[in-house]
C-alpha positions in Angstrom: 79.3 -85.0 -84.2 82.8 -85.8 -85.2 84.1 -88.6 -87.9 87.5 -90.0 -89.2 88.3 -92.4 -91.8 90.8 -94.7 -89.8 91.0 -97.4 -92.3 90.7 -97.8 -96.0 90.5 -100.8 -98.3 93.1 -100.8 -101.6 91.1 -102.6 -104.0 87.4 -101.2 -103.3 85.6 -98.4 -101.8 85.5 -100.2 -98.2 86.2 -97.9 -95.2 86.4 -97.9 -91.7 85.9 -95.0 -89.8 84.7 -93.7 -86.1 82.2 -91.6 -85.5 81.6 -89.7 -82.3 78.0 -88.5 -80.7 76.9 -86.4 -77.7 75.8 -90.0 -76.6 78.9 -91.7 -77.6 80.9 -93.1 -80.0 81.0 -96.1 -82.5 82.9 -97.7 -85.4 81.7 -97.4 -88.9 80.6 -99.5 -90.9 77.7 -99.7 -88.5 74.2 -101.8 -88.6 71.5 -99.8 -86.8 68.4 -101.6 -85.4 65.3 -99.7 -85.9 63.0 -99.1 -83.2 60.3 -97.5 -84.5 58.2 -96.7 -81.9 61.4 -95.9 -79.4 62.0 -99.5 -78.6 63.2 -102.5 -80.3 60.5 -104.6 -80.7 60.7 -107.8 -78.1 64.4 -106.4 -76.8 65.2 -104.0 -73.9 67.6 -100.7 -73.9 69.7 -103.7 -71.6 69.3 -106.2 -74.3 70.9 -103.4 -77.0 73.8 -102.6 -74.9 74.9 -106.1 -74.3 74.9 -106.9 -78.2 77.4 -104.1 -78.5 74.7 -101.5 -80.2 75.5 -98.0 -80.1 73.0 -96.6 -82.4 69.6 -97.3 -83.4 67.2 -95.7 -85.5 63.7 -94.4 -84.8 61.0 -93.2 -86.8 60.0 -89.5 -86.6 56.8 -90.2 -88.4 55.6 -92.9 -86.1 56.5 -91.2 -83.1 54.4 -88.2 -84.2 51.5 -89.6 -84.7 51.9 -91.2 -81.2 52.8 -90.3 -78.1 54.0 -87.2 -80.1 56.9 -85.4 -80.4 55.7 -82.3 -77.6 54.7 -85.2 -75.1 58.8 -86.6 -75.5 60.1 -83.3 -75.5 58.4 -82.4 -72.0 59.5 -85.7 -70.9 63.2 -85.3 -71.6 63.6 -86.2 -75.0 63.7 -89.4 -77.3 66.9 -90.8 -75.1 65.4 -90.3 -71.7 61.7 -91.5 -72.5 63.2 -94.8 -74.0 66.1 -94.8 -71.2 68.7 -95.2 -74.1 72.2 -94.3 -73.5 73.7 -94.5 -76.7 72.9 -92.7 -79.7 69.8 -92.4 -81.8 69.5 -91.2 -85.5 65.6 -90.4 -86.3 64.9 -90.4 -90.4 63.2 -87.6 -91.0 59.1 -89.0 -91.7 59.3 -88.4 -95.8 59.1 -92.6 -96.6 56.7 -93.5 -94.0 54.6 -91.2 -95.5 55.2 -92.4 -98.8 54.6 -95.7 -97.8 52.3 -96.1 -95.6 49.6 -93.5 -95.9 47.0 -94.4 -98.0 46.0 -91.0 -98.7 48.7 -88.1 -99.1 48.8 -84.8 -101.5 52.5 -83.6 -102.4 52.6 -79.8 -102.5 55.7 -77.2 -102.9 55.3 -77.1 -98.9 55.2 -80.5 -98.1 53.0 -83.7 -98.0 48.9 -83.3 -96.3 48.5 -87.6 -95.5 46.3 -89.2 -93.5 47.3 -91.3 -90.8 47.6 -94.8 -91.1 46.7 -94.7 -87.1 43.0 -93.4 -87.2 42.4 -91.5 -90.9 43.6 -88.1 -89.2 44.9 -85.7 -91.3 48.3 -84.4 -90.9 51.0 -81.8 -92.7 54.8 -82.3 -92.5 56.5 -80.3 -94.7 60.8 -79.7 -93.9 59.9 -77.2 -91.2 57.7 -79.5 -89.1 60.0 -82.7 -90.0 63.1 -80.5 -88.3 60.9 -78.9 -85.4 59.5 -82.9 -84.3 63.2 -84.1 -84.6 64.7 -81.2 -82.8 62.0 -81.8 -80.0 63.0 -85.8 -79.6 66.7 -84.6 -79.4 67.9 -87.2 -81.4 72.2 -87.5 -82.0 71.7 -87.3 -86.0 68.3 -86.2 -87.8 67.5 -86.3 -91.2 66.2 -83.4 -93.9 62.8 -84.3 -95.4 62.7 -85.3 -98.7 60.5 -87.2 -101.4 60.8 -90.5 -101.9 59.9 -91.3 -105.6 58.4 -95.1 -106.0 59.6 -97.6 -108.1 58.8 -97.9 -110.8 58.4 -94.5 -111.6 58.5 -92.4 -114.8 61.4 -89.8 -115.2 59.3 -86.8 -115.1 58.0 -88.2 -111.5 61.4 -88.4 -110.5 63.0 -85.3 -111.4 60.2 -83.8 -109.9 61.0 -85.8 -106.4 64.7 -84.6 -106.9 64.0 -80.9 -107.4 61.2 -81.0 -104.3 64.3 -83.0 -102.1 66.6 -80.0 -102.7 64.0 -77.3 -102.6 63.2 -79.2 -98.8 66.7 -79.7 -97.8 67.8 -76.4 -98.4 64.8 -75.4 -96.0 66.0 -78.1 -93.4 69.5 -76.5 -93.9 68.5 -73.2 -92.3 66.0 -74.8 -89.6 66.7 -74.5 -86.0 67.9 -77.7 -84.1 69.7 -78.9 -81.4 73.2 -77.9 -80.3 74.6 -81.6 -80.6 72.4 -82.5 -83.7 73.8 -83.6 -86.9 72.1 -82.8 -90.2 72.5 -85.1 -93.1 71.0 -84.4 -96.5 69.7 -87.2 -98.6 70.3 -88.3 -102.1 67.4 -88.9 -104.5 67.3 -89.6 -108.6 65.6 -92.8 -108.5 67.7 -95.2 -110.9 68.1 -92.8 -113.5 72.2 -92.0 -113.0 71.9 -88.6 -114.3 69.5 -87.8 -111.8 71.3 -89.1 -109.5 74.5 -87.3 -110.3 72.4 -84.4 -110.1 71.2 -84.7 -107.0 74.0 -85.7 -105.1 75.5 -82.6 -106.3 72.7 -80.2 -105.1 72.9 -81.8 -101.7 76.3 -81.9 -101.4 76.9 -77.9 -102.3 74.4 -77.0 -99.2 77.3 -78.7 -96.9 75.5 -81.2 -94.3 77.5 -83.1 -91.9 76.3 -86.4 -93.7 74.9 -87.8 -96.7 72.3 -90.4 -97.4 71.0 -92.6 -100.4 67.2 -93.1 -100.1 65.1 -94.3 -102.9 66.4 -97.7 -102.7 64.7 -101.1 -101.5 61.7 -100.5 -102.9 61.3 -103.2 -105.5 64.6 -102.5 -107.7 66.5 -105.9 -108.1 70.3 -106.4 -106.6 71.8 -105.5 -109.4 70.2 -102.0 -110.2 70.4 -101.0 -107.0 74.2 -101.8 -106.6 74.6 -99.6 -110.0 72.8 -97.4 -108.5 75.1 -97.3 -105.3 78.7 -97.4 -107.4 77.5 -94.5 -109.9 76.3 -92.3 -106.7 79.0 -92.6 -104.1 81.9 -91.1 -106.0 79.7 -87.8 -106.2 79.8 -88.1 -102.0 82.9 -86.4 -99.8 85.2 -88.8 -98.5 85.5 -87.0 -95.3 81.7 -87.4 -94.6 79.8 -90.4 -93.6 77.7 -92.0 -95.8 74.6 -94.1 -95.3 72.2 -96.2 -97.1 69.2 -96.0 -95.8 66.3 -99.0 -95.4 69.1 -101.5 -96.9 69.9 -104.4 -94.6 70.0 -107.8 -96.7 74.0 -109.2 -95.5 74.6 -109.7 -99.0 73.0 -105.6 -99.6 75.5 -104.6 -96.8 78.3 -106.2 -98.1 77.4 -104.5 -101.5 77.2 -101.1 -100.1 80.6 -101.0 -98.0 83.3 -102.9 -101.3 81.4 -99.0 -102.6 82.4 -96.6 -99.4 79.1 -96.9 -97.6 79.6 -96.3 -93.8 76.0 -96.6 -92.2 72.9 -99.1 -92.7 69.6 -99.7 -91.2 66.8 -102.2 -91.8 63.9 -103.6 -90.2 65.3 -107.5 -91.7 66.8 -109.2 -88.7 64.1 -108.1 -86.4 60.8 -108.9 -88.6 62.6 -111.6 -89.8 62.9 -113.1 -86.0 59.3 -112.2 -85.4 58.4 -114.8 -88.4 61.0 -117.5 -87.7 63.6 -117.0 -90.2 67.0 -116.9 -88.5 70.4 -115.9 -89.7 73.4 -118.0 -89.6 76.7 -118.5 -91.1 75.5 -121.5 -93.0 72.4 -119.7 -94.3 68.8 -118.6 -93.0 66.9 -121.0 -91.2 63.2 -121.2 -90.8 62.8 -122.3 -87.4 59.3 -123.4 -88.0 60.4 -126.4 -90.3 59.4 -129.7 -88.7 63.0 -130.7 -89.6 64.2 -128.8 -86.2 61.2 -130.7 -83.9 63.8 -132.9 -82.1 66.9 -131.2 -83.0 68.7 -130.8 -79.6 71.8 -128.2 -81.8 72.0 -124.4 -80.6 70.9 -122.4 -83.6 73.9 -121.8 -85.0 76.6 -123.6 -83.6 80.2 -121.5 -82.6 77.5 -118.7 -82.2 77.7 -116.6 -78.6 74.8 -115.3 -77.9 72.3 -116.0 -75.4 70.0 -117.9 -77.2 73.0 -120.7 -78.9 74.6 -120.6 -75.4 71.3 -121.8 -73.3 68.9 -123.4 -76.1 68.1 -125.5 -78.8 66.4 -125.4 -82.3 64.0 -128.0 -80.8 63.0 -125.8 -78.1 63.4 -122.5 -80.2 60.5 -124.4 -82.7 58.1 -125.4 -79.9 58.1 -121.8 -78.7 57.5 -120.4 -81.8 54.8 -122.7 -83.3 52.9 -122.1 -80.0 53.7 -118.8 -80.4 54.8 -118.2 -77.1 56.7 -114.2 -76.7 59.6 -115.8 -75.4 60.5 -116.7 -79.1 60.1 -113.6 -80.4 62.4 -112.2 -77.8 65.5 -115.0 -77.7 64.8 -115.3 -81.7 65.7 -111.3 -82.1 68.2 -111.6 -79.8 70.4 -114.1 -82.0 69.2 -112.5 -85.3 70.9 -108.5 -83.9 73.9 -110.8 -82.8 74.4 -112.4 -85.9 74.1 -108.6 -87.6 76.7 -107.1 -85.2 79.0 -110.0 -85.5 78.9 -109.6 -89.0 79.7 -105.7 -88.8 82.8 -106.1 -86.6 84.1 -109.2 -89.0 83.8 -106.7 -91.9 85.5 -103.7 -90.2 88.1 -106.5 -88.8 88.7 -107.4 -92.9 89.3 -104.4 -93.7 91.7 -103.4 -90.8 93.7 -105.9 -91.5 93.4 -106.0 -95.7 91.8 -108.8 -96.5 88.3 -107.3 -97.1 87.5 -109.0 -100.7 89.0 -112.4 -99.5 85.8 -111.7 -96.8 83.3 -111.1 -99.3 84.4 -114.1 -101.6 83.8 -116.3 -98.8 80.7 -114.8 -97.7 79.5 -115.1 -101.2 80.8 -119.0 -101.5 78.8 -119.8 -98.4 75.4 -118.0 -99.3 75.3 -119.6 -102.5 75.3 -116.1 -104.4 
């Protein structure tokens, strides 16, 4: 993996940058969808490419538990079984497990859970997280860590941080894949010192990215911007940095003004699956009997397949009759309002008027 800072704001953190994969390159800041079983729910690999995607996200932990990881390796990996041609980072299993297993036992070696699939029990420790993301030969895989919950006493977390180091120094010395990048993640909870702390362990084991975790998981906006702007500064410039599971526009607007270069979330998809759309006047629940007769695209000015070719009348009738078509053109405008947003922000900051952006952005949303 190679990446450059091409572009740098004067009065914030904001960046632009490129990075390049074995499975090709893309511009930073970047939005990645999340297909967690090795598809984006109601879209196609086709679908992705034509809304100008080059990386998604997949989850190690659900694609363990099923098909499993040996079953994708013999099949040619994560790109081949999903017939992806761009580039895939896979997070590394650590907050799945925290969050969905009802039943899991932290140990020095790892976390014992039980699957949230049939009650199984399972062990991923850093050794098995980097073996299952080796074997789905994904472009940049994540060390496993320990995801302290919120809100969660300072002993707790200090413990989490000391376990995420102990792991990621493991992870460091794992096999993987020739064209696999590595990047360590940043724990602490909202205690800064903490922080500070960890982002300094992680950093001194030298991984060729680094990642915030711990965050959106019930902090407000506020904290968890603090949280952001006291923790970057501890991160290398000449890395790339992500925010992981953060994906409100308003979150993402946050994260790059402080020199974050990488975001995923689950929003715009699950948010399309329950009729609330994004636009540039605001989100719009398409299920409102407001839209029953309303012959407007979505969001008018908007390219995509589903403003070009439909209205909100339509787009309502699917949906209340719950139909899969809606599920399908609904995600398809809510990615292309994500991605348009991402190239408008790396265009602001290209051309220096980044904060102008975010004030109007701001004006608009009401925040």
């Amino acid at each position: 993996m190679e990446f450059k800072v091409t572009h740098t704001c004067s009065t914030s953190g904001a960046r632009c940058g490129e990075m390049v994969t074995a499975h090709g390159r893309f511009e930073t800041p970047v939005f990645m969808p999340v297909g967690t079983q090795g598809s984006v729910k109601a879209l196609s690999p086709q679908d992705l490419e034509q809304a100008g995607i080059g990386i998604l996200l997949a989850n190690t932990y659900h694609l363990y538990l099923r098909p499993g990881h040996r079953l994708i390796e013999r099949l040619g990996g994560l790109h081949r079984f999903m017939s992806w041609k761009g580039a895939i980072l896979t997070d590394s299993g650590g907050y799945q497990v925290y969050s969905l297993s009802k039943l899991r036992k932290i140990s020095e070696e790892g976390v014992t859970f039980q699957s949230h699939v049939d009650g199984s029990t399972h062990f991923i420790g850093p050794r098995e997280a980097m073996e299952i993301q080796r074997a789905l030969g994904s472009d940049v895989i994540m060390a496993f860590d320990e995801c302290a919950p919120y809100p969660a006493d300072e002993a707790y977390v200090r413990n989490s941080v000391r376990l995420t180091s102990q792991w990621a120094a493991i992870c460091r010395e794992c096999p993987r894949g020739d064209s696999q990048a590595l990047f360590g993640i940043v724990q602490g909870g909202m205690v800064p010192e903490l922080r500070e702390q960890s982002a300094r362990d992680i950093v001194s084991m030298g991984f060729d990215g680094y990642a915030l975790g711990g965050l959106s998981v019930g902090e407000d906006r506020p904290t968890r911007r603090r949280v952001i702007q006291e923790t970057v500064p501890f991160l290398p410039s000449d890395k790339p940095r992500y925010l992981m599971g953060v994906g409100k526009p308003e979150d993402i607007l946050d994260g790059v003004r402080a020199g974050i270069d990488m975001f995923d979330c689950v929003l715009p998809t699950r948010n399309a699956r329950n009729g609330a759309l994004f636009t540039r006047q605001g989100t719009l629940s398409i299920k409102n009997a407001c839209y029953a007769e309303d012959d407007r695209p979505l969001d008018e000015g908007c390219t995509c397949y589903t403003c070009t070719h439909f209205s909100r009348a339509y787009l309502r009738h699917l949906f209340m009759a719950k139909e899969l078509l809606a599920y399908r053109l609904n995600t398809l405008h809510n990615l292309h309002y994500y991605m348009g947003l991402m190239t408008d922000v790396r265009k602001a900051i290209q051309e220096g008027r980044f904060a102008g952006f975010c004030e109007d952005f701001f004006e608009r949303s009401g925040e």
